[in-house]
C-alpha positions as CSV (number, residue, x, y, z in Angstrom):
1,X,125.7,149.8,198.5
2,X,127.3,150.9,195.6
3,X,125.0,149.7,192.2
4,X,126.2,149.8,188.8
5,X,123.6,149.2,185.8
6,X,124.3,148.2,182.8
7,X,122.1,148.8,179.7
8,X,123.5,149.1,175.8
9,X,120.6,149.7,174.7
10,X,120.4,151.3,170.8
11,X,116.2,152.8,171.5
12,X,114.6,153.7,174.7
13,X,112.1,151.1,175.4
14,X,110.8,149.2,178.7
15,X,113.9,148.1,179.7
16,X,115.0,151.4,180.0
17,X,111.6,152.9,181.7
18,X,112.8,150.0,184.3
19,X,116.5,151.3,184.5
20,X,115.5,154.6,185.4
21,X,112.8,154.8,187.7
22,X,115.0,152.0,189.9
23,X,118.2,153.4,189.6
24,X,117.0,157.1,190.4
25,X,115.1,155.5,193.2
26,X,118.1,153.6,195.0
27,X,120.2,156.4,194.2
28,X,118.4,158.1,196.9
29,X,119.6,155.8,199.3
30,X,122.9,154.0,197.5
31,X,125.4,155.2,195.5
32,X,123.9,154.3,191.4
33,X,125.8,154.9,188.3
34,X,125.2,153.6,184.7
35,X,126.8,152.3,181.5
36,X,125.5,153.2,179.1
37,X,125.9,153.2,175.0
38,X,123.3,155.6,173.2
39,X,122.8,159.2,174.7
40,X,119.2,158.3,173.9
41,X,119.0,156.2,177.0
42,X,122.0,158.3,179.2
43,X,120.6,161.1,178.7
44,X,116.9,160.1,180.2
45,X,118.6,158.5,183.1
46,X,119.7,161.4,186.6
47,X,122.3,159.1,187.5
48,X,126.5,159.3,187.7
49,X,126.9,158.0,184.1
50,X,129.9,156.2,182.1
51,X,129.6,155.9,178.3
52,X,131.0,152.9,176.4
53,X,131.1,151.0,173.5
54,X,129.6,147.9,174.4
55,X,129.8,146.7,170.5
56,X,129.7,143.0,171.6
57,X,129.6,140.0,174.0
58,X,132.9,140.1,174.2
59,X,134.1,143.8,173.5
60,X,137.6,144.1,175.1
61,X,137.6,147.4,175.3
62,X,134.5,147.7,177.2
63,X,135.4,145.0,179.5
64,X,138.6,146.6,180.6
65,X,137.2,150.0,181.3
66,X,134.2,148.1,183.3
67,X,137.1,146.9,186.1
68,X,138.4,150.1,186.0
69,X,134.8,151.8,186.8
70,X,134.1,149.0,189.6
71,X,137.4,149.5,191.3
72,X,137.5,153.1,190.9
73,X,134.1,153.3,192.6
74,X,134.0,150.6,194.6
75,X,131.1,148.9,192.7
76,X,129.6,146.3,194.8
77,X,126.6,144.6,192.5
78,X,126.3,144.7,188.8
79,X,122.4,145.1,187.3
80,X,123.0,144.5,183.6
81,X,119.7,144.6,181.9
82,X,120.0,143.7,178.0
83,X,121.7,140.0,176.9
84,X,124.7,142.0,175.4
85,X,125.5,143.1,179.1
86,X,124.5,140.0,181.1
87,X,128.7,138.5,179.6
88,X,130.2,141.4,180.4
89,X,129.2,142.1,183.5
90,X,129.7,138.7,184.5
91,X,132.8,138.8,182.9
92,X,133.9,142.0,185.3
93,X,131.8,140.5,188.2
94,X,134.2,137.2,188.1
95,X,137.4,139.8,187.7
96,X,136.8,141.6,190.3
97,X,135.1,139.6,192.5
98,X,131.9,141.4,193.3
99,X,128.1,140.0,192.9
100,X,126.4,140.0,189.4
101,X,122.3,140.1,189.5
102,X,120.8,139.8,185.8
103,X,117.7,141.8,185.0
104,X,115.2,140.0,182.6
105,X,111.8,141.6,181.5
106,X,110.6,139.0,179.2
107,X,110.0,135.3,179.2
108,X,112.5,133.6,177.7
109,X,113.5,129.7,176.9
110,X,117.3,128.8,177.1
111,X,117.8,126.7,174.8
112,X,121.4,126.5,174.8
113,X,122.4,124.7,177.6
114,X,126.4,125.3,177.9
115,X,126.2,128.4,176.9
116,X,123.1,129.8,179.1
117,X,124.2,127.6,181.8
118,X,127.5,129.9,181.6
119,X,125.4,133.1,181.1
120,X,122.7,132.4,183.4
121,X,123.8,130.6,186.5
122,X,127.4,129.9,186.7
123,X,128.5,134.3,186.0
124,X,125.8,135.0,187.5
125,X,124.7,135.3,191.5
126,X,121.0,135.8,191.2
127,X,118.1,136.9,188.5
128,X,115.9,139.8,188.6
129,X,112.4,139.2,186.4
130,X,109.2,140.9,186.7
131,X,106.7,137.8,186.6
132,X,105.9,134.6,187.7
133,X,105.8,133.0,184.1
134,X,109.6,134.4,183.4
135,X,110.5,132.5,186.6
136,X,108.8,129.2,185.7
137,X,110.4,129.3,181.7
138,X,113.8,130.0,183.2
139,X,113.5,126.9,185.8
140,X,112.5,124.5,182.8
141,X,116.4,124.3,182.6
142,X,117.8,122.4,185.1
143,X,120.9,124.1,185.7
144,X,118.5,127.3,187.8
145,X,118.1,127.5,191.1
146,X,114.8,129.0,191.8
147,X,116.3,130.5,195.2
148,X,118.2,132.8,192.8
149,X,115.6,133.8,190.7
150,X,113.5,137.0,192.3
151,X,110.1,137.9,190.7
152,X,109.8,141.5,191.5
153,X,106.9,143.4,189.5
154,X,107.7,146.3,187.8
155,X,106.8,149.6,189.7
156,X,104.9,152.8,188.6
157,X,105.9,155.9,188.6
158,X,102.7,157.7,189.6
159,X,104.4,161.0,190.6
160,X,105.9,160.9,187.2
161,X,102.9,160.4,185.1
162,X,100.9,162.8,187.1
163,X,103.2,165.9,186.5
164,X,104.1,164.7,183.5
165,X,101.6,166.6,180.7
166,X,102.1,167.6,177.6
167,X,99.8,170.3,175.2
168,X,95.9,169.1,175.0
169,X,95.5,166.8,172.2
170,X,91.7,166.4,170.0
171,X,90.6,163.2,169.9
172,X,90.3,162.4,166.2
173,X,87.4,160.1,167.0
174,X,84.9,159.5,169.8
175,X,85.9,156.1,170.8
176,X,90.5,155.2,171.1
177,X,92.3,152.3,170.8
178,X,95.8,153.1,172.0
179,X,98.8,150.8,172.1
180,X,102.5,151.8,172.7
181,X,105.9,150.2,171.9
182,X,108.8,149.7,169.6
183,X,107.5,148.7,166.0
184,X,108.8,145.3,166.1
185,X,107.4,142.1,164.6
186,X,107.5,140.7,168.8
187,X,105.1,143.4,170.0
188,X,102.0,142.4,167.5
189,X,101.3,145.4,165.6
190,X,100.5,143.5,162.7
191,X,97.5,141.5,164.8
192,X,95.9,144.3,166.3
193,X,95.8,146.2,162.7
194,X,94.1,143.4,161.2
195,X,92.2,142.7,164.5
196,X,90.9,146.5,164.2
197,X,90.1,146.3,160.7
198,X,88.1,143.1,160.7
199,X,86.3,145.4,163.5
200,X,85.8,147.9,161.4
201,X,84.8,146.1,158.4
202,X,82.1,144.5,161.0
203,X,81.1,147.9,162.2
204,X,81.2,150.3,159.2
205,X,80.4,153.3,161.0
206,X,81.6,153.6,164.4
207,X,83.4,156.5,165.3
208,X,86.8,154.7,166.7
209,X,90.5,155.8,165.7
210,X,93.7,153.1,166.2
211,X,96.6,155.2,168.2
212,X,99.5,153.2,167.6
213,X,102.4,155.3,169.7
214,X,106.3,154.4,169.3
215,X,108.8,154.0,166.6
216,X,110.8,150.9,165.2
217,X,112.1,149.2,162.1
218,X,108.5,147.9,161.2
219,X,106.7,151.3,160.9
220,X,106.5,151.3,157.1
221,X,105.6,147.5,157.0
222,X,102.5,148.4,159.4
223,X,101.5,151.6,157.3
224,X,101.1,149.7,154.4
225,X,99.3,147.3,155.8
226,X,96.8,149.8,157.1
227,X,96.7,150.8,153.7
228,X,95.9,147.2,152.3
229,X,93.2,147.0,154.9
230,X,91.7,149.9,154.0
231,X,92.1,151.6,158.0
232,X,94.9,154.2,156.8
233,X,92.5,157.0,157.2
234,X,91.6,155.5,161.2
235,X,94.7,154.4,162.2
236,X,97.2,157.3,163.5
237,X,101.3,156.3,164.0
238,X,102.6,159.0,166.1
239,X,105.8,157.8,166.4
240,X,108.3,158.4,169.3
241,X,107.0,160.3,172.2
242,X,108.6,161.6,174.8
243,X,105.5,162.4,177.3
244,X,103.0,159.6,175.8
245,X,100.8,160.0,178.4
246,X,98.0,162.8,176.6
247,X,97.3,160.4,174.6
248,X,96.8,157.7,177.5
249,X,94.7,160.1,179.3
250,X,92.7,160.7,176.2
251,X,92.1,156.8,175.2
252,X,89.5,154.1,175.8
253,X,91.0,150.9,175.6
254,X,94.4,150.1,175.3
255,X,95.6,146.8,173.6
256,X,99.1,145.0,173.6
257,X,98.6,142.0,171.4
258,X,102.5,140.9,171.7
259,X,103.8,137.4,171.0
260,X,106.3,137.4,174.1
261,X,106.5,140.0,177.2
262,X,107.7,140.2,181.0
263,X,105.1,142.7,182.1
264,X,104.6,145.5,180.1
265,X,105.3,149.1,181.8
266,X,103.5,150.6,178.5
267,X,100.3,148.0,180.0
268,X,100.7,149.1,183.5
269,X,100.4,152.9,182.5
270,X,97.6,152.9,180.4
271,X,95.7,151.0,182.9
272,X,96.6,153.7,185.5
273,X,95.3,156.2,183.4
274,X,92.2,154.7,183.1
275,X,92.3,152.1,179.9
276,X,90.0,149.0,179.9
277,X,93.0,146.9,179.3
278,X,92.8,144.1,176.2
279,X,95.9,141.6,175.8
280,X,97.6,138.4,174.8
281,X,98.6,136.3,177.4
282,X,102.3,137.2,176.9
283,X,104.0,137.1,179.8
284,X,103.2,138.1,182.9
285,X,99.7,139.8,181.4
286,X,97.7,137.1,183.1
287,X,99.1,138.5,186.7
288,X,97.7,141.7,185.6
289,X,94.2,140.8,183.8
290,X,91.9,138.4,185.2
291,X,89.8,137.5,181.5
292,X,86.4,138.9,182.0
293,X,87.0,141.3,185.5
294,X,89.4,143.6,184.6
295,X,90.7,143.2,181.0
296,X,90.6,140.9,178.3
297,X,92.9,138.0,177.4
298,X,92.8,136.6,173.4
299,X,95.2,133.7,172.2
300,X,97.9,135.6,169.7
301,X,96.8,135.7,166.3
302,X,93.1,134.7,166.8
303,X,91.8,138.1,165.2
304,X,87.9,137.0,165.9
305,X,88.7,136.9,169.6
306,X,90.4,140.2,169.3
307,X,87.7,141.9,167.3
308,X,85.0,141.0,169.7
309,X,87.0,142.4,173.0
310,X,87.2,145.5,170.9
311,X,83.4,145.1,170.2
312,X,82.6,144.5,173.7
313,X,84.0,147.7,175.3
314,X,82.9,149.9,172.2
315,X,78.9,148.9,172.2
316,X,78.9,149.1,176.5
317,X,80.8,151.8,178.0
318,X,79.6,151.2,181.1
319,X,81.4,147.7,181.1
320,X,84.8,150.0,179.5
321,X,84.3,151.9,182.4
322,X,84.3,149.1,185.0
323,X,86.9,147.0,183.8
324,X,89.0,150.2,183.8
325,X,88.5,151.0,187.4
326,X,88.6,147.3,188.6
327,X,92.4,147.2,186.5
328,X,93.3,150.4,187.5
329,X,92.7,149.3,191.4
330,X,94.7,146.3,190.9
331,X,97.7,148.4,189.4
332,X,98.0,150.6,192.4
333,X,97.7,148.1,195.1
334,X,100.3,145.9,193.3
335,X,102.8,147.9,191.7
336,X,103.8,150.6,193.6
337,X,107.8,152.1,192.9
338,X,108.3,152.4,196.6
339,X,107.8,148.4,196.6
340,X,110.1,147.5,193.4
341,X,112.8,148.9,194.9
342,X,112.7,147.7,198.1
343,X,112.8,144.4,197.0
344,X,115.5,145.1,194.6
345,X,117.3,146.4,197.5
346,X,116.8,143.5,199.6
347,X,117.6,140.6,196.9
348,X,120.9,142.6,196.4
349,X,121.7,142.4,200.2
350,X,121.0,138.6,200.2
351,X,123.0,137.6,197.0
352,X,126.0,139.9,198.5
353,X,125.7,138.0,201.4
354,X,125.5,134.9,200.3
355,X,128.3,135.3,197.6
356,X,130.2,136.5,200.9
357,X,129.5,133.2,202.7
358,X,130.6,130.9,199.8
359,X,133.8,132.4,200.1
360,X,134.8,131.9,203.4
């Protein structure tokens, strides 16, 4: 097959982790290229690459150079992967007459119903998402067909984060909380700061530092609320990182406290690297973390719940211990690379196919 992704991303984020360890993968065995708009995400990605625009829904410009790459190349399926992407692509897809799969890595509601019903069903041939409660939100509109929707769980590069070290870090306390992401107002920054320093105010003097590892248009908003909770002096931003995984290695517990997910790669590496795992159920976290076993689940925004997890794991290491292993076992049997994209290979087979059937 020959694969084109699509991905207009502005910031490297999960989406982008995603892009690249699928389309590297299938290149092995397909023909992959890749749109891109930011040589922050081309530049990460060993793929043929095309740069463009991709200023809008409905960018002209864009569109017209799109039907030139997919008839140039031959492109047989489109994977566009942000919303920006999902019209053009089925914009070209329509054009040329070729099979469009959507990728979608977080739950969302559409709410729109002519519009989505445009976006979502009627350009497109079939929908990638990487868990079961994506699935389920997308088939509360009744214009999906839950034949076209594929949950296929993101993979794990294990190869990657194995060879992948950076210099030694020193642990600036004996005990970390890590989390990871873009510093958005969706990921929950704000709640795990205040969850951390109700902890702290509980537990004057435990030796536990916050490792909060990415960079976004919230940083200074989260700083200063460190500062108004008095946790400045325990709570490290390291910003962007290109090898995060020191740090990983190096933490305790990791915690993604966001509002809305699909399932977080950021979640599924900390875990393999040995992190008791504490979340919201966002998302697909619950078909990660069974409460109690291996990880804890709090409601968003219930910082009492939040702070006792935290408690939990820091006064028993040898239950932080055990729910790490339990989670990290679950990881590896369930979300391998090698079984992402074989799935994503086979759903692409099937949707060609059966766009090929409708039109005889």
């Amino acid at each position: 097959m020959n694969i084109l992704f699509i991905n207009s991303a502005r910031t490297w984020g999960g989406t982008e982790k995603w892009v690249r360890m699928a389309a590297e993968s299938l290149s092995v065995s397909h023909k992959v290229s890749l749109v891109y708009r930011r040589a922050v995400v081309g530049d990460k990605i060993a793929v043929h690459k095309y740069r463009l625009p991709c200023i809008s829904h409905f960018d002209l410009y864009s569109l017209a150079k799109l039907v030139e790459i997919i008839k140039k190349d031959k492109i047989d399926i489109l994977i566009p992967t942000k919303r920006k992407d999902y019209v053009l692509a089925g914009l070209a897809a329509r054009i040329c007459g070729i099979t469009n799969i959507l990728r979608l890595g977080i739950v969302r509601e559409l709410k729109i119903p002519i519009v989505h019903k445009l976006i979502y069903s009627t350009m497109a041939d079939g929908i990638i998402v990487n868990a079961e409660k994506t699935r389920e939100a997308l088939l509360q509109s009744p214009f999906m067909k839950g034949k076209c929707i594929k949950v296929i769980y993101n993979g794990l590069d294990t190869d990657q984060i194995n060879e992948n070290t950076t210099q030694p870090i020193q642990k600036p306390a004996e005990f970390l909380i890590t989390t990871m992401g873009i510093l958005t107002q969706r990921k929950g920054f704000d709640f795990l700061i205040r969850g951390f320093a109700r902890f702290i105010k509980e537990n004057p003097n435990a030796d536990i530092a916050l490792i909060i590892i990415g960079e976004g248009p919230d940083r200074e908003k989260l700083i200063a609320l460190s500062k108004k909770l008095d946790v400045a002096e325990l709570t490290y931003f390291t910003g962007f990182l290109h090898t995060p995984f020191e740090w990983l290695r190096k933490s305790d517990v990791f915690a993604m406290t966001s509002i809305n997910e699909g399932i977080s790669n950021a979640l599924l590496e900390a875990i393999y690297l040995n992190n008791a795992p504490i979340s919201t159920r966002a998302g697909g976290a619950t078909e990660v973390i069974t409460d109690g076993e291996n990880g804890f689940l709090v409601p968003y925004g219930d910082e009492e719940q939040l702070t006792l997890a935290m408690k939990k794991l820091f006064t028993d290491r040898s239950l932080t211990k055990n729910i790490a292993l339990k989670a990290r076992q679950k990881v590896i049997e369930q979300f391998s690379i090698e079984h992402m994209n074989k799935k994503i290979e086979n759903f692409c087979k099937e949707m060609i196919l059966k766009k090929q059937q409708l039109k005889q």
